[in-house]
Phi, psi and omega in degrees: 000144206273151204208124223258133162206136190267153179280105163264129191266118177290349173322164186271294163242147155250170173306125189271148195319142192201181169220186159050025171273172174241161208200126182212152179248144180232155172218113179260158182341310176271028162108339189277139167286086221190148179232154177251166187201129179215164187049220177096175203232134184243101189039257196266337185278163182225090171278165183226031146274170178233115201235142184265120190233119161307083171331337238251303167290287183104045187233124166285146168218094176339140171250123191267166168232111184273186189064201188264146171243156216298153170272158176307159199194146167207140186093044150267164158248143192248144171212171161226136193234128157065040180055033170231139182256091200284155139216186186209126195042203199124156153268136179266193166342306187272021216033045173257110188299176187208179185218030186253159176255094177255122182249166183237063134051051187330313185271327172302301161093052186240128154286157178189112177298177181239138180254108175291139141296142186070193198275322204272151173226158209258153183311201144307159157195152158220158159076031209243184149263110189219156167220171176235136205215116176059054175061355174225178194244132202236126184246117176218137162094208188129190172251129133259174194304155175075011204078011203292148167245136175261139163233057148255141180258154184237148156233153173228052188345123170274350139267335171243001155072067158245130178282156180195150196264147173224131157330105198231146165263346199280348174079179208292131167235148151192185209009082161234194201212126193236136206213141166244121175261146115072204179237058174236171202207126191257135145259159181207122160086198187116185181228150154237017161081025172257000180095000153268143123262157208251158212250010162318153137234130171294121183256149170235149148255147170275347181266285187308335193064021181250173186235142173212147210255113175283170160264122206217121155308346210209121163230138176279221194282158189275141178238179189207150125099029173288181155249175185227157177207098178276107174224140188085021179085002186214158188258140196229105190278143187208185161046178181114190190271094182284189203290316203250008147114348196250164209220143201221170203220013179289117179257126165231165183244141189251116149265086179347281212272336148290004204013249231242159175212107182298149156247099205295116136255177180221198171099194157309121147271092186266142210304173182300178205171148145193153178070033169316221150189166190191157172219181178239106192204127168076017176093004194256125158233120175291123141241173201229158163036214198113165157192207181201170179224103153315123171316307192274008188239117176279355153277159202255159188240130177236140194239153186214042183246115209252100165244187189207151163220144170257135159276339189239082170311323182289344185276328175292335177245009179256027182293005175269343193281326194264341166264003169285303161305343179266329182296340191277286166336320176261011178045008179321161160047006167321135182225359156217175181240152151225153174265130185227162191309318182276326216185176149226143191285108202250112167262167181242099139315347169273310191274332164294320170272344168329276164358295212230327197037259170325323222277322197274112200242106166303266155037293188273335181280332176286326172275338180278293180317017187253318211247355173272182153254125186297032184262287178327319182286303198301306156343302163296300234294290198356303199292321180284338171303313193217002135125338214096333202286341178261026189237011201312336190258353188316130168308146194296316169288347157292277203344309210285315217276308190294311183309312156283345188252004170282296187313305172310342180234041172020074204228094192288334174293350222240312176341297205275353172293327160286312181255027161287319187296297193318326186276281176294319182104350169260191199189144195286141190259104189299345191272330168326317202286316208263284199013293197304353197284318215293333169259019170267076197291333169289005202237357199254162208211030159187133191266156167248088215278117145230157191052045176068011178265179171254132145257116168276137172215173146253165196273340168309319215290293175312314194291351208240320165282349186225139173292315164326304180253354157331307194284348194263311199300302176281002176246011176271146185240358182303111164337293194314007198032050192236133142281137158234155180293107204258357193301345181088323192281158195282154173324305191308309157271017141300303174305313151005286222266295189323330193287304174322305195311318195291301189279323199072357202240158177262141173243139144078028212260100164255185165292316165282356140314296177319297177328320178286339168286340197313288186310345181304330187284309177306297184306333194277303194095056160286150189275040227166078157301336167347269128037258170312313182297332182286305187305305188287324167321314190267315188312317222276317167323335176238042182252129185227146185320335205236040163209315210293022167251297148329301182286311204310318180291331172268350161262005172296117207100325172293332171086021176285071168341269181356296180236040153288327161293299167310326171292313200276001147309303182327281206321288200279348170269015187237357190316294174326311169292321173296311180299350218256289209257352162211091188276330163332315195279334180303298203303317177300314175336296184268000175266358157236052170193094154309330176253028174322287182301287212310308169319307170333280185316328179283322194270010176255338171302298197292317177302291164331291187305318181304308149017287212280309173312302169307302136339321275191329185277000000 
């Protein structure tokens, strides 16, 4: 069962309780990682402010902004295009919805309205959808002036900022969800501003310009002001509003080919909600705020409480599979081209002989990939980068597409890899293959200087897994082709660290390696909580009267929960000892954990109870 766990955040500041704010997650061009968060509503305010969220920490940091800025808002929706951070409508102070657009200059750290071009301009809106798709931005339905629930759709060239009207079948909507599989567009809940909710889901194609009604067997209960979260090829819905008026924490999932399956949680029962906000990263879905109104209460309840559940385990553990996909795609360290009917194609001549071993013939691949279209060429290559693991939903005619251009280049392993997925449902793990890298000292094209030793590595490998050395790998000019590791950390645990990037697996693990290491996922830039849960997994498993002082001093500051919590269990279930043999250290121990006695007390509670239970039976 799925475990819903709240985030306490140790920041000095954070965000203060709101609803209808937006939170998007961003990447800019060199690979950095980050999520924003702007506006929402407190009773009457309407804020503008703007917040920084460290995926990697879960530590907020206020973005002050000078000149002018966006007015407080709340229903606005937000996206990031080209390493610029959009937002779009919304209502303001005065409840006056609104229709203007402002992006911000990430480095510059600048606002800027944006002035629409051509005849046409979009109503007012708050509480509407939009997503980007093809350079553009596609917007529908919302709150307009006077209440109006609006049902026009819209597009918005993001280059040439001209609006144009698009043809909708959805009728009048607001707080509803636009979610993109694929080169489709899911509306899913909403309102129509008659006291329904609606209980259709819309399909758009972006190709076809059309719009379709799935036939659904099953629909669960209908919503209004949820979130939506798309991963893995389906959209996944939680919290919001019903029919009645009542408020609900049920998460189901839409699946294009299976349609709708509820996903049982557990975990913290965290108060009602609509009109959080939430993203997805690393198989984890974050959520923020939010609020409510009690039928019987006329005041509204507002949250500034950050949780997080995972949904994706396979996503969660494929993270050497999603930095094969992010390399094949940003084509950093690419070292061929191929020409395909449409375009050209940048391949790792080092992950094609990994791979492929025999098979792989540039020539002949070259002469096939000539006669494709590069969606169909990208499709393979997908598979051989990573395995497959990240494609599990494909429609059956990629499957089909990939499957021909293997036979043609008789790439008989790729083969028996498809129809192991088609039968069983696995699928290979790309780090089985590059593993074989680590003692192929011939191949490898760049030293790692710490402590004044040599590591030989490559540089595809480190560079394609950590942001650190992408950014050191692609700005270095050294002949000698050598970097060195400025982190203070020891040879040893740097081999460690290589080992992971190669393997996905942890080695050799001692404590003070591990101590060293805790922080490594933040400093590194790794894609890959793996990492870190395992490192925190062996400390808390090896904590002793006569280490828990050390670590407790080396993790100081990181903001680790997890396992901050796990020590202060040790402490306290180890309490007897502490007095017996360092009562100094109890005391400091509990005069910097404020929230000591109530834990103490809850885990002497659960002790009684298990007690009891056991006995009892």
């Amino acid at each position: 069962m799925l475990e819903w766990i709240n985030i306490k955040s140790s920041s000095k500041t954070y965000p203060s309780k709101r609803y209808g704010q937006s939170i998007t997650l961003c990447e800019t061009e060199d690979g950095k990682k980050f999520c924003l968060l702007f506006g929402g509503k407190c009773s009457e305010i309407r804020h503008n402010d703007l917040w920084e969220l460290n995926i990697y920490t879960k530590k907020w940091k206020k973005i002050e902004i000078k000149g002018s800025k966006p007015a407080g808002r709340t229903g606005q929706t937000a996206f990031f295009y080209k390493n610029q951070f959009y937002i779009f409508g919304g209502s303001s102070r005065l409840n006056r919805d609104m229709n203007d657009m402002w992006r911000l200059d990430i480095k510059k750290q600048i606002w800027e309205e944006i002035k629409y071009n051509g005849k046409i301009i979009p109503e007012f809106r708050c509480y509407h959808s939009s997503v980007v798709y093809d350079n553009k931005l596609w917007v529908l339905g919302g709150i307009g002036r006077n209440d109006e629930i609006l049902k026009s759709f819209l597009k918005f060239d993001l280059e040439t900022f001209v609006w144009e009207y698009v043809h909708s079948i959805v009728g009048r909507i607001f707080r509803h969800t636009a979610s993109v599989i694929s080169d489709s567009m899911y509306i899913i809940g909403g309102s129509d501003g008659n006291n329904d909710n609606i209980k259709d889901i819309f399909i758009f194609s972006f190709q076809n310009q059309s719009w379709s009604k799935p036939k659904l067997d099953y629909i669960p209960p209908l919503v209004c002001g949820h979130s939506a979260i798309t991963f893995d090829n389906q959209v996944c819905i939680f919290n919001g509003m019903l029919e009645s008026g009542d408020f609900t924490r049920e998460m189901w999932v839409f699946n294009p080919l299976s349609y709708w399956h509820q996903l049982k949680t557990n975990g913290v029962e965290y108060p009602w909600r609509f009109s959080d906000s939430s993203f997805y990263f690393a198989g984890k879905i974050y959520m923020f705020g939010g609020g409510y109104q009690a039928n019987s209460e006329p005041d509204w309840h507002y949250h500034s409480d950050f949780l997080e559940i995972l949904v994706d385990p396979i996503d969660n553990m494929s993270s050497f599979s999603q930095d094969m996909k992010n390399l094949l795609f940003s084509q950093n360290f690419a070292s061929k081209s191929f020409k395909c009917i449409d375009g050209e194609i940048f391949v790792h001549d080092l992950i094609m002989k990994c791979r492929l071993k025999e098979k792989w013939n540039p020539l002949l691949f070259s002469l096939q990939f000539s006669g494709n279209e590069k969606k169909e060429v990208m499709d393979f290559l997908l598979w051989v980068y990573t395995g497959g693991i990240l494609d599990l939903k494909l429609p059956l005619e990629q499957i089909l597409q990939i499957k021909n251009i293997a036979e043609k280049l008789r790439i008989d392993s790729l083969l028996d890899q498809i129809e192991k997925f088609e039968k069983t449902g696995e699928f290979e793990l790309v780090e089985k293959n590059l593993e074989e890298l680590l003692n192929e000292e011939s191949t490898k094209d760049f030293y790692l200087i710490v402590e004044n030793q040599k590591i030989a590595i490559h540089k595809l490998i480190l560079g394609s897994r950590t942001e650190l050395f992408r950014g050191m790998f692609l700005s270095v000019q050294d002949s000698k082709h050598e970097v060195h590791d400025l982190s203070g950390r020891s040879y040893e645990a740097i081999q460690v660290l290589i080992h992971f990037l190669y393997t996905n697996q942890l080695s050799n693990l001692t404590m003070k390696i591990a101590l060293e290491l805790i922080d490594a996922n933040q400093y590194y830039g790794l894609n890959s909580s793996f990492f870190q849960d395992s490192i925190v997994h062996f400390i808390h498993k090896n904590l002793s009267i006569e280490n828990v002082k050390d670590v407790i001093k080396n993790i100081s500051g990181l903001e680790i929960l997890s396992l901050e919590n796990k020590i202060m269990d040790f402490v306290i279930k180890n309490e007897w000892k502490f007095l017996n043999d360092d009562n100094s250290f109890y005391k400091m121990f509990k005069l910097n954990n404020p929230d000591f006695e109530e834990k103490k007390q809850k885990n002497e509670q659960d002790i009684l109870l298990f007690a009891y239970e056991t006995f009892t039976d």
